[in-house]
C-alpha positions as a printed NumPy array, in Angstrom:
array([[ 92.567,  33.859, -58.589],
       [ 88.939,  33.708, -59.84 ],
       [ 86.941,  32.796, -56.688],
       [ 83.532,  30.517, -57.251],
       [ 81.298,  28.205, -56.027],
       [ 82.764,  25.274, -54.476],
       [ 80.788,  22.288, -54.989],
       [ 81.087,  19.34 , -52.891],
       [ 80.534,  16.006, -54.459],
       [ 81.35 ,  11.899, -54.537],
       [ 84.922,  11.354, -55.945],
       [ 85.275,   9.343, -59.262],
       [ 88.099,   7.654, -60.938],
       [ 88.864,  10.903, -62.611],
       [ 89.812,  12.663, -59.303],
       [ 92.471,  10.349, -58.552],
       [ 96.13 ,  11.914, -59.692],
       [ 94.317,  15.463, -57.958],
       [ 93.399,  13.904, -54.844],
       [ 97.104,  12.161, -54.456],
       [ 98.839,  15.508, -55.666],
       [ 96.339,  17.167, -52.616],
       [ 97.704,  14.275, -50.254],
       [101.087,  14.543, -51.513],
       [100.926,  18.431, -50.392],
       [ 99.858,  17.903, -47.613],
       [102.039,  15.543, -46.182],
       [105.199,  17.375, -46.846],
       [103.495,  19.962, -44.078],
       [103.159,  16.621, -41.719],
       [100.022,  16.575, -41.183],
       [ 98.303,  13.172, -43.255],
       [ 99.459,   9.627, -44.358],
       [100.571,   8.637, -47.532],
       [ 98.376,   6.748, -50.202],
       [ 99.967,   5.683, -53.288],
       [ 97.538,   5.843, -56.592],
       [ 96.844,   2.408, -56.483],
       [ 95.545,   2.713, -52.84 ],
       [ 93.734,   5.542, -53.657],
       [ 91.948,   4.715, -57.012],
       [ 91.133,   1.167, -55.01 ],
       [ 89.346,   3.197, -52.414],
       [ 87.273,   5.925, -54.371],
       [ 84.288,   5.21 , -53.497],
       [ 85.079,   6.299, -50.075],
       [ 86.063,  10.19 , -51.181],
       [ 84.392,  13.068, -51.592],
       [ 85.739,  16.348, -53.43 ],
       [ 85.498,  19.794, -52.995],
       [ 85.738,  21.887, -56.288],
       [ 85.724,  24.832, -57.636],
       [ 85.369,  25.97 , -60.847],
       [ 85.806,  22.129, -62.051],
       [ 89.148,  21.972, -60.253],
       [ 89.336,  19.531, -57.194],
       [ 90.906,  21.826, -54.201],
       [ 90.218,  19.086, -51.428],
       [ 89.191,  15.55 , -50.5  ],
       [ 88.337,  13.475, -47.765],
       [ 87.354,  10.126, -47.294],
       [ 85.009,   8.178, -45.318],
       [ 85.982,   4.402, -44.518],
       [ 83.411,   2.057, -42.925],
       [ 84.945,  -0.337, -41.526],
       [ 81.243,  -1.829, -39.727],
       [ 78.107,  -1.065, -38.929],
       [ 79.997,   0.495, -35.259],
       [ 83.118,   2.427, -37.151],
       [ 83.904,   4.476, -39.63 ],
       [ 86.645,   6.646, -39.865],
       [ 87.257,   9.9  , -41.966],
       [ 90.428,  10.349, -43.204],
       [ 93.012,  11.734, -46.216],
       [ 91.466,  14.977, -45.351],
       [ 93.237,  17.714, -47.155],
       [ 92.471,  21.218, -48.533],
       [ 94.965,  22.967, -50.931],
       [ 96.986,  25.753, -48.992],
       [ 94.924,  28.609, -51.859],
       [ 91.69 ,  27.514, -50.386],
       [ 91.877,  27.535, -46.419],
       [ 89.558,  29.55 , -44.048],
       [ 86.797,  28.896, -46.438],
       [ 85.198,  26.466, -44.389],
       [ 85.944,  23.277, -47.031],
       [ 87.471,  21.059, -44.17 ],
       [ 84.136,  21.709, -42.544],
       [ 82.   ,  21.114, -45.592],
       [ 83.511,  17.921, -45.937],
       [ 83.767,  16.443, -42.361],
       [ 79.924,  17.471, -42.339],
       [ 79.39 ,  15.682, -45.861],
       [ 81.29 ,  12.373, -44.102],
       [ 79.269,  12.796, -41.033],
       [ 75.621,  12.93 , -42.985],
       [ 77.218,   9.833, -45.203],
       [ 77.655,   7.831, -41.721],
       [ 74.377,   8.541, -40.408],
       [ 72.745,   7.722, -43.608],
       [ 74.943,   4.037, -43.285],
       [ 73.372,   3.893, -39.736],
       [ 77.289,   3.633, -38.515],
       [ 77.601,   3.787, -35.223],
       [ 80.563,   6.226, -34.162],
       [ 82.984,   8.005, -36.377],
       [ 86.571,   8.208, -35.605],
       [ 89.492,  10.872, -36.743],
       [ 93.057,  10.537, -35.962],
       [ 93.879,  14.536, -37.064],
       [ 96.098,  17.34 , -35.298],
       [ 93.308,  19.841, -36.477],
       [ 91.147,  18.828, -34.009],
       [ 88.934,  22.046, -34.001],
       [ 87.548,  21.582, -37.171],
       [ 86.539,  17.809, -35.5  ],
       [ 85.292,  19.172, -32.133],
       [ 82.674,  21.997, -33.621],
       [ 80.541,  18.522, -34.894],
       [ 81.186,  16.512, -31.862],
       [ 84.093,  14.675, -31.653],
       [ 86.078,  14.534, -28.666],
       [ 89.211,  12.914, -27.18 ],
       [ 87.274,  10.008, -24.804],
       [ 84.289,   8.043, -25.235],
       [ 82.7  ,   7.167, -22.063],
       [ 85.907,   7.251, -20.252],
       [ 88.105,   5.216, -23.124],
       [ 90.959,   6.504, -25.19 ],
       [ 92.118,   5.098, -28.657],
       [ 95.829,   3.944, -27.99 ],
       [ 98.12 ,   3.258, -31.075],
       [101.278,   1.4  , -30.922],
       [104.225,   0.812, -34.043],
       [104.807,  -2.952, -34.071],
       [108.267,  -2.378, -35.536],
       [109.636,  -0.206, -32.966],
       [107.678,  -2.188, -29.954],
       [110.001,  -4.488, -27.618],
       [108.07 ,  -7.903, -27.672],
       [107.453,  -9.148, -24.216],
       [107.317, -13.187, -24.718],
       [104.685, -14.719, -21.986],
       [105.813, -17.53 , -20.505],
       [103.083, -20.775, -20.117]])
C-alpha cells in the first residue's frame, strides 16, 4: 500500500456508496449505527471525508440539531488506515465546524471514548448524564388521573 497525504474535506454526493461501504464495515465490528444510502445521501452536507490518494478511507458527520446541540456521529475509519490519527483529524474538523456555527455543546454517543476525551468531552455535564431508553422493549407504566 502506497501511503500519502490524507486530505480532509466536506463530503459530496459522490462520497456516498464509500461512506456507506465505510459504515457498513464498521458496523459488522459493532461499533456504529446503520444508515441506508438514502439516509446518507439526504444528510451529506453534514460529512466530512478523509482521503487519501483520492480514495475516501473515513467519514464523520456533524448534525446540528440547534444552536445548543450538535452531535458527531457515523464516525468510521477503514481498518488499513488506523493509528494515523484520522478519527482525530476529523472529530477536530467537527469540533472547529461547531464553533464556527456558534453551537453550544457537542455530543458523541461512541465506545472509543479516548479519541473524544483528548478534545474535551467527558461523561457528565455539570453533574447530568445523557440516559437513553428503547421504546419497544420499555414496559409502559399507565398514570392514573
Amino acid at each position: 500500500m502506497m501511503s500519502g497525504k490524507i486530505v480532509i474535506r466536506k463530503a459530496q454526493e459522490r462520497d456516498v456508496t464509500r461512506i456507506h461501504e465505510l459504515i457498513r464495515l464498521a458496523k459488522k465490528s459493532g461499533k456504529i449505527l446503520k444508515r441506508s444510502k438514502a439516509e446518507i445521501k439526504g444528510l451529506i452536507h453534514h460529512f466530512w471525508v478523509a482521503e487519501e490518494n483520492e480514495d475516501v478511507v473515513a467519514c464523520c458527520a456533524l448534525e446540528t440539531y440547534n444552536r445548543k446541540l450538535a452531535e458527531i456521529r457515523s464516525l468510521a475509519v477503514h481498518d488499513r488506515y488506523r493509528g494515523r490519527g484520522i478519527a482525530s483529524g476529523l472529530v477536530d474538523r467537527c469540533l472547529r465546524e461547531a464553533k464556527k456555527k456558534r453551537v453550544y455543546e457537542v455530543l458523541a454517543i461512541t465506545d472509543r471514548e479516548n479519541i473524544f476525551k483528548r478534545f474535551g468531552f467527558s461523561e457528565q455535564l455539570h453533574g447530568q448524564k445523557a440516559l437513553f431508553a428503547r421504546p419497544a422493549f420499555l414496559k409502559m407504566k399507565r398514570l392514573s388521573a
